[in-house]
C-alpha positions as CSV (number, residue, x, y, z in Angstrom):
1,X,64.1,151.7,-8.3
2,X,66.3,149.1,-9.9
3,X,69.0,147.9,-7.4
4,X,71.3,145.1,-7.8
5,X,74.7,143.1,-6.0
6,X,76.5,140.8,-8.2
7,X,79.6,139.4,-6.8
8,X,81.7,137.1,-9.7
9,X,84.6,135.0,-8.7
10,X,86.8,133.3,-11.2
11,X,90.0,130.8,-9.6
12,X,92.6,130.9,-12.5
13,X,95.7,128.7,-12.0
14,X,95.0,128.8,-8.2
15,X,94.5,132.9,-8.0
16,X,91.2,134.1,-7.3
17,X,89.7,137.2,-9.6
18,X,86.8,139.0,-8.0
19,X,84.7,141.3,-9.6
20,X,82.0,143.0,-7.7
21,X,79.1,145.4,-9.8
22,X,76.4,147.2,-7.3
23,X,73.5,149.7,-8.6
24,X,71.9,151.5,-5.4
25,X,73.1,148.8,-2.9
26,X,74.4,150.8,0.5
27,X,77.7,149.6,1.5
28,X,75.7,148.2,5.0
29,X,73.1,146.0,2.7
30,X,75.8,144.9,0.6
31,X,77.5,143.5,3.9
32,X,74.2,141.9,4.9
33,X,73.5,140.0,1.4
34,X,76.9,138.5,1.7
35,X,76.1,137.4,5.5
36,X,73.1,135.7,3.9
37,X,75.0,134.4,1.0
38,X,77.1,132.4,3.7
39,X,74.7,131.5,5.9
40,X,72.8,129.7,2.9
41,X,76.1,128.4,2.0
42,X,77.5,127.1,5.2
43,X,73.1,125.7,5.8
44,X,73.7,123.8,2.2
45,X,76.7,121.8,3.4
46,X,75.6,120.9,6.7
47,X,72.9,118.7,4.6
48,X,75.9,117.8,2.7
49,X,74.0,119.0,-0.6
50,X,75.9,119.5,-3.5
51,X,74.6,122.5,-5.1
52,X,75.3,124.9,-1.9
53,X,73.1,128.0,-3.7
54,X,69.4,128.3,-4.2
55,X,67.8,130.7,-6.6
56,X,65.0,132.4,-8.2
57,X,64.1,133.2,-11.6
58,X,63.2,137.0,-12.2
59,X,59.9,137.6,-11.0
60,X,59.3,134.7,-8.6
């Protein structure tokens, strides 16, 4: 089953767009992927890295 959670912010003259698809993504795991999406975040900038977001190519 193909599922996915995409999540796209655009900052346009200091107001923020968001745009959020989901294909089979329960409201519950879709609350849990963005827990993890700021854990990683908030982990990032405690090492004081610039790029605050990891990632994996397709298939990996």
């Amino acid at each position: 089953m193909d599922r996915s959670f995409e999540i796209k912010f655009r900052v346009i003259d200091n107001n923020i767009q968001t745009e959020i698809k989901q294909k089979n993504i329960s409201p519950q795991e879709a609350i849990g992927l963005l827990e993890m999406a700021k854990s990683q975040i908030l982990e990032n900038l405690a090492k004081g890295r610039k790029e605050i977001f990891s990632g994996m190519k397709k298939g990996e």
